[in-house]
C-alpha positions as CSV (number, residue, x, y, z in Angstrom):
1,X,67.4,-44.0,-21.9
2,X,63.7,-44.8,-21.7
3,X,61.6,-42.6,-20.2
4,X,58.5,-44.5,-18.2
5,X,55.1,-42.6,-16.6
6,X,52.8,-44.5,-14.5
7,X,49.5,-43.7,-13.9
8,X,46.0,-45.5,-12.7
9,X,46.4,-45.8,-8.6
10,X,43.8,-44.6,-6.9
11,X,42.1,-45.7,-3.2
12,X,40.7,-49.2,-3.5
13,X,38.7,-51.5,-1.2
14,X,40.2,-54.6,0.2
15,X,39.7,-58.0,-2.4
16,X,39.1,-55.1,-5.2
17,X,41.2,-55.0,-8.4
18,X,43.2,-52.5,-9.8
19,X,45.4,-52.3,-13.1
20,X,48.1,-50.1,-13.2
21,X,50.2,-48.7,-16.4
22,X,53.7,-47.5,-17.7
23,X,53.9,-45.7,-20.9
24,X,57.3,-45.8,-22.4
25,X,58.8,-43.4,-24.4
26,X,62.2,-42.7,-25.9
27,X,62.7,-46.3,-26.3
28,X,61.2,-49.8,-26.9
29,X,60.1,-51.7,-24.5
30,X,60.4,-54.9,-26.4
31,X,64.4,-54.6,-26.3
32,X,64.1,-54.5,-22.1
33,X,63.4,-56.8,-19.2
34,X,60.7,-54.5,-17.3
35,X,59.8,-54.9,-13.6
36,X,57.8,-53.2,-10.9
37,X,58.6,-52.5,-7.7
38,X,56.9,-51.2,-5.1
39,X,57.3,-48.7,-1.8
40,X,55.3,-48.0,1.5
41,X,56.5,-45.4,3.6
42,X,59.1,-46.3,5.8
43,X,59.9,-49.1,4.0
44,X,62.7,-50.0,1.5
45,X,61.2,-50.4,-2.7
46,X,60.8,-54.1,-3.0
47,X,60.2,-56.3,-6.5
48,X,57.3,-57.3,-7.4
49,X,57.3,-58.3,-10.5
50,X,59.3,-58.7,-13.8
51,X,59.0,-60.0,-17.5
52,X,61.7,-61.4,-19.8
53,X,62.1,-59.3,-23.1
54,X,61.7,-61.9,-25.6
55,X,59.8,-64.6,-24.4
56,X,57.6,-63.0,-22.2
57,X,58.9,-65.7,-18.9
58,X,57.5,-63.6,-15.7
59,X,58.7,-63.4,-12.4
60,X,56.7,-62.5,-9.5
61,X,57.4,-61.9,-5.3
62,X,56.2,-64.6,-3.5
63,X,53.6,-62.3,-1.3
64,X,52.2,-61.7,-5.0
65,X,52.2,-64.6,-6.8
66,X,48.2,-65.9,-7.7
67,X,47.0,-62.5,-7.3
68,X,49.0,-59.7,-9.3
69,X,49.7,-60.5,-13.3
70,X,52.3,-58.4,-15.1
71,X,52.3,-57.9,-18.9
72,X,52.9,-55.7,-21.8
73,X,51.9,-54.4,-25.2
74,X,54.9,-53.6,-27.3
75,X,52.7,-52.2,-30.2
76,X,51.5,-50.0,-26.9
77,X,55.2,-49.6,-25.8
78,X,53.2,-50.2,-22.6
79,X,53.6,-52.0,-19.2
80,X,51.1,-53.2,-17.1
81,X,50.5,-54.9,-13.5
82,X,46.8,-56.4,-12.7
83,X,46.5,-56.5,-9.1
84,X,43.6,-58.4,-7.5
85,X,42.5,-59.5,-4.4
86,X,44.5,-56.6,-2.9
87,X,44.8,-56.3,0.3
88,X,45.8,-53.1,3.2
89,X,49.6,-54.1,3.1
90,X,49.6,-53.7,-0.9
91,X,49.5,-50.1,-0.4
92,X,52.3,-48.4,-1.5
93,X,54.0,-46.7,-4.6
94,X,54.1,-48.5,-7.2
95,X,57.1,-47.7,-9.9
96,X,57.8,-49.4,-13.2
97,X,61.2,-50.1,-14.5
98,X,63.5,-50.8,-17.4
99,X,66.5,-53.0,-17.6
100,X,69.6,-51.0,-17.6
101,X,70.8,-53.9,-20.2
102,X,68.7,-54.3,-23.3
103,X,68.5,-57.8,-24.8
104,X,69.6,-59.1,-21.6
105,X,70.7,-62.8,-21.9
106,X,69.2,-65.6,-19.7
107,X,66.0,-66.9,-18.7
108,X,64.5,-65.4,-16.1
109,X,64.2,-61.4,-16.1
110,X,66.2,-59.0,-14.2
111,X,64.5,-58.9,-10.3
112,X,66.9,-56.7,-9.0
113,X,66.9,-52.9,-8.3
114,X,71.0,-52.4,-9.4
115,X,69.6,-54.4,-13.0
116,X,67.1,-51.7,-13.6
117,X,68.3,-47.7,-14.8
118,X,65.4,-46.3,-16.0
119,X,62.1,-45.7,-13.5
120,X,59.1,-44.0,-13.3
121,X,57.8,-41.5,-10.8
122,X,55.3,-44.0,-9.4
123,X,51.8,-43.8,-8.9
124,X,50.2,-44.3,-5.7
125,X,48.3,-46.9,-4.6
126,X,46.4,-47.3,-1.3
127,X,43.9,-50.3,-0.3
128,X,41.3,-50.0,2.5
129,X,40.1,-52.4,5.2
């Protein structure tokens, strides 16, 4: 099973930018559909974001879409989400994820949470107004 470890969160001011990372280890993430999610307290971990293993098709939330960019570098092993234009409701943990499934057939990646085995312990991040 991979093993993932996010890190770059931080406090950040409303319409700032912020790029967040998942090392990978134990595995290649070239073999995996690879998502983030994301958690605010109270709140159940929603999708954010996903890309397709092979031909690099993303999928986005639509309360994302135009403003966060997910993307990877496999000679990294390394997955990344650019978030800009964030705003106070962004704020929340933000976990990375790989496919339970590698070489998943299909299109489109894997958006669920059941699709996804392996995660990361998150890294926090929290936008100002």
């Amino acid at each position: 099973q991979v093993q993932l470890v996010e890190s770059g969160g931080r406090l950040v001011q409303a319409g700032g930018s912020l790029r967040v990372s998942c090392a990978a280890s134990g595995g290649a993430i070239s073999m995996y559909d690879m998502g983030w999610f994301r958690q605010a307290p109270g709140k159940e971990r929603e999708f954010v974001a996903a890309i397709k293993w092979n031909s690099g098709i993303t999928s986005y939330a639509d309360f994302v879409k135009g403003r966060f960019t997910i993307s990877r570098d496999n000679a990294k092993n390394t997955l990344y989400l650019q978030m800009n234009s964030l705003k106070p409701e962004d704020t929340a943990v933000y976990y990375c994820a790989a496919d339970s499934l590698p070489f998943r057939s299909g299109n489109y990646p894997a958006k669920a949470k059941a699709d996804f085995s392996s995660w990361g312990q998150g890294t926090q991040v929290t936008v100002s107004s």
